[in-house]
C-alpha positions as CSV (number, residue, x, y, z in Angstrom):
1,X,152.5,-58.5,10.7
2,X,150.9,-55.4,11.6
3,X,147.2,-54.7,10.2
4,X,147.7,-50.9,9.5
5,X,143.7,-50.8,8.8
6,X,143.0,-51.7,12.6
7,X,146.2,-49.4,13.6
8,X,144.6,-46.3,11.6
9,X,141.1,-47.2,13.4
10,X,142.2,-47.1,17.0
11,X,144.8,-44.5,16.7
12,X,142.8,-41.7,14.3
13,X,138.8,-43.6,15.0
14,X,136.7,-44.4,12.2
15,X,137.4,-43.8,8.3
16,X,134.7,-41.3,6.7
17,X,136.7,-40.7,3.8
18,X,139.4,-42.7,1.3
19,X,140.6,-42.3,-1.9
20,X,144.3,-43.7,-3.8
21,X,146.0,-43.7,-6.8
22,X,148.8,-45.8,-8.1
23,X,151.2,-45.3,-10.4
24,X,153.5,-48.6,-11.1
25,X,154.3,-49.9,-7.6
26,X,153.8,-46.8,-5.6
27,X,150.4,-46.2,-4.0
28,X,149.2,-42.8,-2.5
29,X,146.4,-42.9,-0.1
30,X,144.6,-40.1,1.7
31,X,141.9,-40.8,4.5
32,X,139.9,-38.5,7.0
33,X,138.8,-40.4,10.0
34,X,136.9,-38.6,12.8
35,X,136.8,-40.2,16.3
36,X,133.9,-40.1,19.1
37,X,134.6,-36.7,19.9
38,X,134.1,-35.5,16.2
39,X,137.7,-35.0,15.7
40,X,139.0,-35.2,12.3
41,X,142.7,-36.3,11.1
42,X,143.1,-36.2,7.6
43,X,146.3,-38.7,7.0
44,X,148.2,-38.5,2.9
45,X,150.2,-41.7,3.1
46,X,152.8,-42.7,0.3
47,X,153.6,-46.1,0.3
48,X,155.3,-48.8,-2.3
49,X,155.5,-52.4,-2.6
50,X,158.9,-54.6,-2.4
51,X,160.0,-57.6,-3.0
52,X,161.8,-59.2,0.4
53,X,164.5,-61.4,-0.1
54,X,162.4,-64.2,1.0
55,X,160.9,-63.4,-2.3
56,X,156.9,-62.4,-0.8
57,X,155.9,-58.4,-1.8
58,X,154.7,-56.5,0.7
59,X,153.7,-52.5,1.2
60,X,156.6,-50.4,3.1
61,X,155.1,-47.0,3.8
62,X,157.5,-44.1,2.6
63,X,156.5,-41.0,3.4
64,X,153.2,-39.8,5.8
65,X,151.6,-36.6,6.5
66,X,149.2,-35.8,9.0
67,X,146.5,-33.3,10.0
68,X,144.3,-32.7,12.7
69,X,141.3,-30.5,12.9
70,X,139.2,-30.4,16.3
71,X,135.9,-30.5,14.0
72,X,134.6,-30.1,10.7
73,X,134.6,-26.3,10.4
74,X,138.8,-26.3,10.9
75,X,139.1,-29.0,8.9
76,X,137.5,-27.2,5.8
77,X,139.6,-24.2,6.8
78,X,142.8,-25.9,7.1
79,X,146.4,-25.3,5.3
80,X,146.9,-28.3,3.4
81,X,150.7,-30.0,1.7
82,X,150.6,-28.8,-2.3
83,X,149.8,-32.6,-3.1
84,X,147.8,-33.7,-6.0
85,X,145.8,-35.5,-3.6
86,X,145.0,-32.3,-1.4
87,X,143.7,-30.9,-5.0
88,X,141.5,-34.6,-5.3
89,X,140.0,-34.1,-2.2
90,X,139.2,-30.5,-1.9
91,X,137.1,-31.5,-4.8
92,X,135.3,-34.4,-3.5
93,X,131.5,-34.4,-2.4
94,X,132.8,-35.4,0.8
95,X,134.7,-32.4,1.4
96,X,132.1,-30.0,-0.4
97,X,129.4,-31.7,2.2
98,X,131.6,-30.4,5.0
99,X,132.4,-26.9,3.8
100,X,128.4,-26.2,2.4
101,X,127.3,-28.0,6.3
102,X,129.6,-25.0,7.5
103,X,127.6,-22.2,5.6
């Protein structure tokens, strides 16, 4: 089985920012991760749990939407999907830390 955590981590680098929500069996994720040379990728993953036919649940992903920014200043600047989890994290500290570092 594939750890997507350690996946994420040596594709993207390391997570600086995660938040979900879930509504019945359906989980919506959305990470920023920023590698060694301060790149960030900002990654809105829909995923949902299922029941195998040799009955054990496990996550599928559905859906998966990436962004890259080559530093924090395009990143705060940058178009993102009308999600309501683009709306959650425009509004988190984290991203308000990046846009006031950029003023």
């Amino acid at each position: 089985m594939i750890n997507i955590r350690e996946k994420d981590k040596h594709k993207y680098g390391e997570t600086v920012y995660h938040h979900f929500r879930r509504q019945g069996n359906h989980r919506w994720d959305t990470f920023i991760f920023r590698n060694e040379s301060d790149i960030y990728t900002v990654v809105f993953r829909h995923s949902y749990n299922k029941i195998f036919p040799d009955g054990v649940k496990r996550s599928q992903i559905r859906d998966e939407t990436v962004i890259r920014a080559d530093n924090a200043q395009e990143l705060t600047e940058a178009t993102f999907p009308a999600f309501q989890d683009s709306d959650i994290l425009k509004a988190s500290d984290f991203f308000n830390s990046l846009i006031n570092r950029n003023s």
